[in-house]
C-alpha positions in Angstrom: 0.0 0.0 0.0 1.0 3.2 -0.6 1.8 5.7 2.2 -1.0 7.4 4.2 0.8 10.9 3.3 2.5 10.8 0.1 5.8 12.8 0.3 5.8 15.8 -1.8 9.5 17.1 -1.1 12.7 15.4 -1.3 13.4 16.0 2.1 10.0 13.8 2.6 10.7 11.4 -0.5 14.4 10.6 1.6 12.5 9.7 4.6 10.1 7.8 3.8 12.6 5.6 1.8 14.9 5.7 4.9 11.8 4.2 6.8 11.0 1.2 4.5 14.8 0.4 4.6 15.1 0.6 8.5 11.9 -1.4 8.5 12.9 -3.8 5.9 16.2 -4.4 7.8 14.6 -5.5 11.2 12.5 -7.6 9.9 15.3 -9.6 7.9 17.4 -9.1 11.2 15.0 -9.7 13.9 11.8 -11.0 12.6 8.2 -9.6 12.4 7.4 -10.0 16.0 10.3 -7.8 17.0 9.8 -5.2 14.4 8.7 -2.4 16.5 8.2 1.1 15.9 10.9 2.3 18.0 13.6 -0.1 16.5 12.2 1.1 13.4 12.5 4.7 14.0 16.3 4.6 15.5 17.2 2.3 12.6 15.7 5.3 10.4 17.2 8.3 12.6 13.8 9.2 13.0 10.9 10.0 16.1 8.2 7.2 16.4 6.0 10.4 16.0 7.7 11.0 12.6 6.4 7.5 11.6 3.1 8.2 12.6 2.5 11.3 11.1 3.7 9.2 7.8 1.6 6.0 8.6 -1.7 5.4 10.2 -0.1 2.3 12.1 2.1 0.2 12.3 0.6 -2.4 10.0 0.5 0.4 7.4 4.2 0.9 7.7 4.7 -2.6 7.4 2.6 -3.1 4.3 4.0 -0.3 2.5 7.8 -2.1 3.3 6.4 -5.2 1.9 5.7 -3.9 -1.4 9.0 -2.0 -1.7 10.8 -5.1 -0.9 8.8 -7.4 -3.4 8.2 -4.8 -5.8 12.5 -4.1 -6.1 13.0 -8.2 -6.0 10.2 -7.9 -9.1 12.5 -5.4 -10.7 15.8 -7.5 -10.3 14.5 -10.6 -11.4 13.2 -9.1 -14.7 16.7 -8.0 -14.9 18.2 -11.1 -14.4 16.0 -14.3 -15.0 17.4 -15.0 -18.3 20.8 -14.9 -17.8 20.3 -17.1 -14.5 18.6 -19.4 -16.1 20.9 -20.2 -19.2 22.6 -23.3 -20.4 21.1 -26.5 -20.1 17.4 -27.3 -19.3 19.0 -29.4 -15.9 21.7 -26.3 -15.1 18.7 -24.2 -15.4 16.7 -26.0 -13.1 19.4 -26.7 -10.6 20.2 -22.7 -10.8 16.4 -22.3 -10.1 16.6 -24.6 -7.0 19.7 -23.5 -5.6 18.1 -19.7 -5.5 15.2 -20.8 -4.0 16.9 -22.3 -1.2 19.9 -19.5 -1.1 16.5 -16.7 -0.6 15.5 -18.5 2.2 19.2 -19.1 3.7 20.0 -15.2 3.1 16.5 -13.9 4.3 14.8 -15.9 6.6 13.4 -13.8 9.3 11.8 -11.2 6.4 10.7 -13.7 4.0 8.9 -15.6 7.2 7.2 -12.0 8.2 6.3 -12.0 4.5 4.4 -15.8 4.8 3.4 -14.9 8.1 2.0 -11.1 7.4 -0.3 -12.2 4.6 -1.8 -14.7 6.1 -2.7 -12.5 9.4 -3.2 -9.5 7.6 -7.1 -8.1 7.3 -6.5 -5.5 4.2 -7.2 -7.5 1.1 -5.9 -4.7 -1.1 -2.9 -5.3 0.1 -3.0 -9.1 -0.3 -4.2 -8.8 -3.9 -1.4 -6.3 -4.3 1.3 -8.4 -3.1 0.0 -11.9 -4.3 0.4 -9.6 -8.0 3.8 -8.9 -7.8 4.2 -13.2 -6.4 2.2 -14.0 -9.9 4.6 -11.6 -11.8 7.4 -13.1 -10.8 6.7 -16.6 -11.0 5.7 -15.9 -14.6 9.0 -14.2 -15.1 10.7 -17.7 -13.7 8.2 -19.2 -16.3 9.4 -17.5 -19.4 13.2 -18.1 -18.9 12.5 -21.3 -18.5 10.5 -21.4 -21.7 13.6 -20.8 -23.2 14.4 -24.5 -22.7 11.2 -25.3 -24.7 12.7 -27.7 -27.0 14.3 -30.0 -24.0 10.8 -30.1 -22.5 8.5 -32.9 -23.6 5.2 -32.7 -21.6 1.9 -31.5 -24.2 2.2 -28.2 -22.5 5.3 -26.9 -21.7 4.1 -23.5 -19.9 1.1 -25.7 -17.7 4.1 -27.8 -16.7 6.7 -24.9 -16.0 4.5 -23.2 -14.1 3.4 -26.6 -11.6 7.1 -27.9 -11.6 8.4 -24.5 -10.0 5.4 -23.8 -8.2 5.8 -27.6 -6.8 9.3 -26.2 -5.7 9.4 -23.2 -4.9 6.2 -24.6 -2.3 8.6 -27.8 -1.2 11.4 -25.6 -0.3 8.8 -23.2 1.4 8.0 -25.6 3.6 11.3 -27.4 4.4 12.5 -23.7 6.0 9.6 -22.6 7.4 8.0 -26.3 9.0 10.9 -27.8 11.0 8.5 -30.3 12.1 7.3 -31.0 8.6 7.4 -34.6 6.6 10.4 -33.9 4.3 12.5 -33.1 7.8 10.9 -36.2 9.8 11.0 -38.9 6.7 14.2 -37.0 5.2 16.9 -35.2 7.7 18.9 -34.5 4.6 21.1 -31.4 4.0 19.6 -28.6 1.7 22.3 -30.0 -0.9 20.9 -33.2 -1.4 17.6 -31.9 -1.4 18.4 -29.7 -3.8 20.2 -32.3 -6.2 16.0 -34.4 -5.9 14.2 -31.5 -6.3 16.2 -31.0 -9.5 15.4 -34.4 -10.7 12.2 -34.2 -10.3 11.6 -30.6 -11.6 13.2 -32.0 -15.3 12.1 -35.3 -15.8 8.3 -34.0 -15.4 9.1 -31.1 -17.8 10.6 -34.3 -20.0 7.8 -36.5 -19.3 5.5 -36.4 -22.3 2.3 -38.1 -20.3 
């Protein structure tokens, strides 16, 4: 969401981005439930009441840092996705993989506040907005990928794209945010390993022609 007051000077425009960072930081440092306003505001150099004359709340603040974050990921994954996602059709989805997993090894505590925030959250503007950008970016995934098209064999090589990375990306989801979960209980294996299956399995349904 946007902000409640939006800036009109630079002076304004600087703080309000210094705010998103300083809130973005805590909550990939410390976690949702101890991103408060006042760690907040001496992250930013700022009053509380400076963040309150910005933002109605603090779930406003928080929103708005949400969609900076996943609207700049958005941005460097158009960027990017293709050359990530060169070579082979099994480099490419071992790449893919590996990201997922690195994204949840370098950010933890903010993409957990992320899962966490949208289910909890009672504005479903913002949900729609953010679960927008999530869309966007799986179909960027989707159309490197594509570039592979002739090593993929399923009848329906963007249906099948789209299931084998939302399989993954779900799977991996899971494995950091569950520690109690199936894959952990039936499977104690190291991320690696995992990894190396998940691969497997992501190519030879985008190579199965059933």
């Amino acid at each position: 969401m946007p902000a409640d007051r939006p800036p009109q000077q630079e002076r304004s425009r600087r703080t309000l981005a210094r705010l998103l960072a300083a809130t973005i930081w805590t909550l990939d440092e410390l976690g949702l439930e101890n991103a408060t306003i006042p760690r907040i505001a001496r992250k930013a150099e700022v009053s509380p009441a400076t963040i309150y004359r910005r933002f109605e709340s603090k779930q406003a603040l928080l929103r708005a840092a949400f969609l900076h974050m996943l609207k700049r990921s958005n941005q460097a994954n158009r960027e990017r996705a293709g050359e990530k996602l060169g070579g082979s059709l099994e480099r490419a989805a071992r790449t893919l993989i590996d990201h997922f997993f690195a994204q949840f090894r370098q950010h933890y505590h903010l993409l957990r506040a992320l899962d966490r925030f949208m289910e909890t959250d009672d504005d479903p503007a913002f949900v729609e907005a953010a679960q927008a950008i999530e869309r966007d970016n799986l179909e960027q995934i989707v159309q490197a990928m594509l570039a592979h098209r002739a090593a993929i064999a399923h009848p329906d090589p963007e249906r099948a794209v789209r299931i084998a990375t939302l399989t993954a990306a779900t799977t991996i989801n899971t494995i950091a945010f569950k520690p109690r979960n199936l894959w952990r209980t039936v499977l104690p294996e190291a991320n690696e390993a995992l990894a190396e299956e998940l691969t497997r399995t992501y190519v030879a349904y985008l190579k199965s022609e059933a």
